[in-house]
Residue, then its C-alpha position, 0 to 999 in steps of 0.5 A: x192563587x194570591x194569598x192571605x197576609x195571614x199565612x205570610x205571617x205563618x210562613x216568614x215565622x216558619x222559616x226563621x225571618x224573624x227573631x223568636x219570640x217566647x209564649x208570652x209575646x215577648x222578645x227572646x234571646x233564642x237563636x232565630x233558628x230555634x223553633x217559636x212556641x207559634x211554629x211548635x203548635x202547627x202540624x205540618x209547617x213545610x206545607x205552608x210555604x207553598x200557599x205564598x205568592x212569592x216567598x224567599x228567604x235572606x240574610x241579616x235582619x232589621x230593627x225598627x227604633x232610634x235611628x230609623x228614617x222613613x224615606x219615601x223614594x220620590x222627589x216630590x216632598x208635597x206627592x202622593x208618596x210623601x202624603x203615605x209616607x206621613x200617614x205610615x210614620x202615624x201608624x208606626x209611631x203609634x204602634x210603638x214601634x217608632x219614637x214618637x216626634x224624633x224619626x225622620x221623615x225625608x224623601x230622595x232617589x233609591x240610591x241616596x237613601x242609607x243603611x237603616x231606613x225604612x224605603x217606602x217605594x211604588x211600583x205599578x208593575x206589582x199590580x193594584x193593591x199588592x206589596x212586596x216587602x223585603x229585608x235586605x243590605x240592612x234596608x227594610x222596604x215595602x213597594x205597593x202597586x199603589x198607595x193602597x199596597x202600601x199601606x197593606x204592607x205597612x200593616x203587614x209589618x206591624x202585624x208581623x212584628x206584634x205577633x212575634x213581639x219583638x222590633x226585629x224581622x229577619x232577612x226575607x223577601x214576601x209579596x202578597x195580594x188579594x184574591x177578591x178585589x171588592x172587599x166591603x163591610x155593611x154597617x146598618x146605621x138607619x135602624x141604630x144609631x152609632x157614634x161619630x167615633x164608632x164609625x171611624x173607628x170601625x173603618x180604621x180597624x176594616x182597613x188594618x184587617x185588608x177591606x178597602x169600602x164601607x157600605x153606609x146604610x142610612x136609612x132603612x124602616x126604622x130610621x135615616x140618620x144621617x143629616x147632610x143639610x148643613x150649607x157649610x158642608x153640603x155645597x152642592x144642594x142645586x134643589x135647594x131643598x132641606x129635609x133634615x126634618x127626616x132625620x131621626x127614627x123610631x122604634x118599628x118592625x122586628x123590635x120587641x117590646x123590651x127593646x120600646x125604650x131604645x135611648x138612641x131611637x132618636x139620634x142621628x149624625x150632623x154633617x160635621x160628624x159625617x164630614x169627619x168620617x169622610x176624612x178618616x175614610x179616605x186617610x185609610x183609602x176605603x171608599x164610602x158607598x151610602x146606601x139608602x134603601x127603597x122602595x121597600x124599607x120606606x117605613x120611616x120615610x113614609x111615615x116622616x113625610x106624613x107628619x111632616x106634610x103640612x100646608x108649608x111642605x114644598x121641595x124640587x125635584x128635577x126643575x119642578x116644585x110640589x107643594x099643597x096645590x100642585x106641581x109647578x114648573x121651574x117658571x111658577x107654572x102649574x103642571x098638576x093641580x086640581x085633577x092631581x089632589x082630585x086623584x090623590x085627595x091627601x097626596x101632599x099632606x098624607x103617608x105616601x106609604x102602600x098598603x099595610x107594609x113598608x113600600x113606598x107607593x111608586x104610582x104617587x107623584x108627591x111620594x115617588x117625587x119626595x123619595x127621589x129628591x131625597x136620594x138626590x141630595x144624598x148622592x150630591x152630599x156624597x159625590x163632594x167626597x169622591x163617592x162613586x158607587x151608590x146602593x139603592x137596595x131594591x130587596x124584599x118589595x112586598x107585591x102580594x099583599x094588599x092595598x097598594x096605592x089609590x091607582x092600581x100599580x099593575x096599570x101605572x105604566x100602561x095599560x096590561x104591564x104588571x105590578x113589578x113592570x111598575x116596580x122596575x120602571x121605578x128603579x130604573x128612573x133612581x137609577x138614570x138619575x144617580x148615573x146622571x150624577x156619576x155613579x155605578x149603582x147597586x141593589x140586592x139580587x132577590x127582587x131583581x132576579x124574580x122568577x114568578x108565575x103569579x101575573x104580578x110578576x109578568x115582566x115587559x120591562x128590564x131593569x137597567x143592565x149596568x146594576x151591580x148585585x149583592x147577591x145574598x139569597x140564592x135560590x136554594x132558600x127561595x123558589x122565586x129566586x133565579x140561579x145565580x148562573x142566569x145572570x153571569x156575563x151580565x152583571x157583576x156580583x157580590x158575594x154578601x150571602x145571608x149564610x155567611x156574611x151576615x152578622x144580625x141584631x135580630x130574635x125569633x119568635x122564641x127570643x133567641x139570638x139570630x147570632x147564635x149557631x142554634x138559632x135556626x129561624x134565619x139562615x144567618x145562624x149559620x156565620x159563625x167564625x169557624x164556618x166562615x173561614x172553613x165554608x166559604x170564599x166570594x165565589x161560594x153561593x150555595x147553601x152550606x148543609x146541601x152542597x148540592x143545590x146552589x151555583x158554584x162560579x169562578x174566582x174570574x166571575x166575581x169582583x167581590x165580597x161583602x160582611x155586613x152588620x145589620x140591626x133589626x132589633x136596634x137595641x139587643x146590643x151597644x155599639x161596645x158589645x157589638x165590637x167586643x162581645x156581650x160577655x167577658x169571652x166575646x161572645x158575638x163580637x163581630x171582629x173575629x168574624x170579620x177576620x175570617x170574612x176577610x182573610x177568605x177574601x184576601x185567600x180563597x183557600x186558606x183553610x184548605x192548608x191552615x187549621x182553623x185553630x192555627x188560623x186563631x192563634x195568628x189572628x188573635x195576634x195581631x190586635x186592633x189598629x194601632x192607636x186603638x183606644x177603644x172601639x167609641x173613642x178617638x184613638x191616642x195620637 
């Protein structure tokens, strides 16, 4: 089992690598044989060095400072190599633990580098994503299968040294890598708005802590706040269209009155803002999944689309034009008119919402037609970027309830198929459309993995059998919800299970905390830090005070995992208190949680030999990333 970087820290301080540090963290004159105040507090020491991938112990030491060189083993001074090895001497420059401006940074074979420089190398053959950091002949170098092992390595070492206060690390070979492979954290900016600077914040932080994607959700029934429509950034506008009159929100469901005067309600980023996020992700190499969410959570779209439906609306979508008259074809000619308003009297001008929640009516040409032209342009905006896996969401589609569109969804795809063959057959046209653009696509497995005996729900269609699941409502919590073991061998799964991965802005009906451990009104009551670390890993699917319902399936079986922020009240906390905490304790700040969400990712079962208490200690240690200078402003350079 690969492990966590988390217990290499444990195990090199364990095992006298490092020089000893006293209990304020700074550096000590003691022997780096003496015992730390770190190693005192841990109860069974010896046990921990079996937990490591690979762990030997050297001679010497190294000390980062005057002097050191950072020597990327290439001969390529413009190469992948040197463009890390220019991003490594930021980090560490802005860590402190290089002199800012005066270290060299140069390149060469192995063999031309000197006693004290720091060697960045890459070696395939460690494998994608993994490290091998090595203290020795007064060299310190960090190989990575990839430049993404690398930088893991390069915040391993820092973490390293921050923990024990000191400049040093003693002699010592350590390789790591992580167990799950997809590591995603969800932020749900359509319902709140965050800063341009929060958010790369929030990524630089995410890659520091071992993620390596953020999931954008920008758009969700209170609002889509991202405008991409800006000709300078988004080059790739074919359609022609601009729907930057979408972009905003407002105020809807799950948000109490307290909450109606929510500043922020209307704000959404540009796309000069979003191309600086771009940016920071891909100098962290996280990748960037959007996310816009249908046909259920359509409010705001819905809603926008029927006030901004006037005589002058028109947009394209796939070579044709619809506008108040009609729908025209890429020659001007008509295709509908008359027979088309006929049967939808305000289809240009009206809500294309259905009935009385928050679902796009899938059976109205102009609506169905809109969403998808919408969901083009962001897929376009985005693959500039090199995004290649887009989440279409598809969860919580409300077929029971009444009024859903002026033709009857249960015969919109021919005669005798149901309401959710209609569903489905929508679906599966977004996603030929977002695979016809180059991406893998993604959606929540409780609408896909239904399981009715209401006619609603007969099923004569499939869904498209390459769409990824989150999989984040098992069937323990809903009967309508298939086992996850109906779909293993058929679909790759991630584990994002509402029980432990869920961090919410959302209130019960009482006016408590949904992420309050007594808050049970939802099961996301149930991520707390401590029963993340100690309850669950990516292939834990089953509901955590009844093991005995649920699936269990193997490490093999699932690519990933997931931590996600959502925020059904927007307004219940600033972007600040979100990151640090409502009180001066950091009550509900989302790090800690998103520490043991990824530490279980990186280690499935580092909990069964590590303490959650000792876990803390370690983790408390490490900080945010280096430059952090507040979780909304730019970090110091």
């Amino acid at each position: 089992m690969k492990k966590t970087v988390c217990l290499l820290l444990i195990i090199t301080l364990l095992l006298s690598c490092f020089v000893g540090c006293s209990e304020s963290g700074q550096e000590s004159t003691a022997e780096p044989t003496e015992p730390t105040s770190l190693m005192e507090q841990m109860e069974n020491p010896q046990a921990l060095s079996a937990l490591v991938d690979h762990y030997e112990a050297g001679e010497g030491s190294f000390t980062l400072g005057e002097g050191t060189r950072l020597f990327a083993v290439t001969q390529e001074a413009e190469g992948e190599l040197a463009e890390f090895a220019a991003f490594s001497l930021r980090q560490l420059e802005a860590a402190q633990l290089l002199p800012i401006g005066s270290t060299i940074l140069t390149y060469g074979s192995k063999e031309s580098s000197l006693p004290g420089d720091l060697l960045l190398c890459l070696e395939p053959s460690l494998g994608a994503e993994a490290y091998e950091l090595t203290v020795k002949d007064e060299q310190l170098s960090i190989s990575g299968g990839d430049t993404r092992g690398l930088m893991y390595g390069v915040f391993m070492l820092i973490k390293v040294l921050r923990a024990n206060g000191s400049s040093t690390i003693g002699g010592c070979t350590l390789s790591d890598a992580p167990d799950a492979g997809e590591r995603v954290v969800m932020v749900d900016c359509g319902r709140k708005y965050y800063t341009k600077d929060w958010i790369c914040n929030y990524i630089r932080q995410s890659a520091f802590m071992g993620y390596n994607a953020i999931e954008l959700r920008f758009s969700e029934d209170q609002g889509t706040r991202f405008d991409i429509w800006d000709p300078e950034y988004y080059t790739t506008n074919v359609n022609g269209n601009d729907f930057s009159w979408l972009c905003g929100g407002y105020v809807g469901s799950w948000v109490k009155e307290i909450y109606h005067d929510y500043e922020d309600q209307r704000k959404y980023l540009r796309a000069r803002e979003l191309h600086e996020i771009m940016e920071v992700a891909a100098e962290y190499q996280m990748d960037v999944i959007p996310a816009l969410n249908g046909p259920g959570h359509c409010q705001y779209l819905c809603r926008a689309y029927g006030n901004n439906a006037t005589l002058s609306l028109k947009f394209t979508y796939k070579g044709k034009t619809y506008n108040y008259r009609g729908i025209w074809d890429e020659n001007n000619k008509l295709l509908a008119g008359a027979e088309l308003l006929e049967q939808y009297p305000h289809a240009a001008f009206s809500g294309i919402l259905s009935g009385n929640h928050i679902t796009l009516d899938v059976t109205n040409p102009y609506g169905r037609a809109f969403i998808l032209a919408v969901v083009e342009d962001y897929a376009r905006f985005f693959k500039q970027y090199g995004c290649d896996t887009f989440h279409i969401g598809g969860d919580e589609v409300r077929l029971h309830t009444n009024g859903y569109g002026s033709v009857d969804w249960t015969d919109y795809v021919q005669p005798g198929y149901s309401k959710y063959d209609t569903c489905i057959d929508y679906i599966n046209e977004e996603t030929a459309m977002l695979k016809e653009l180059g991406y893998t696509v993604r959606a929540y497995n409780d609408f896909m993995d239904y399981v009715s005996d209401e006619a609603d729900y007969d099923q004569h269609l499939q869904y498209d059998p390459d769409i990824e699941l989150t999989y984040w409502i098992a069937d323990y919590d809903l009967e309508t919800v298939a086992p996850i073991d109906h779909w293993l061998g058929e679909r790759t799964i991630y584990n994002c299970l509402q029980n432990y991965c869920y961090y919410a802005l959302a209130e019960n009906d009482l006016g408590k905390d949904g992420r309050d451990e007594k808050t049970k009104h939802w099961d996301f009551y149930y991520s707390t830090e401590d029963r993340i670390y100690n309850n669950w890993n990516p292939t834990v699917f089953q509901w955590p005070e009844d093991p005995g319902k649920g699936c269990i399936v193997q490490p093999e079986q699932v690519t990933g995992g997931y931590f996600l922020i959502w925020c059904d009240n927007a307004a219940q906390s600033t972007e600040e208190e979100i990151w640090n905490g409502i009180d001066e304790n950091g009550k509900y700040n989302v790090i800690d949680r998103m520490w043991s969400n990824i530490s279980k990712m990186w280690n499935y079962d580092l909990n069964d030999s590590l303490s959650f208490e000792d876990f803390c200690t370690i983790r408390d240690s490490f900080g945010f990333f280096p430059g952090y200078n507040g979780c909304s402003q730019p970090p110091v350079k």
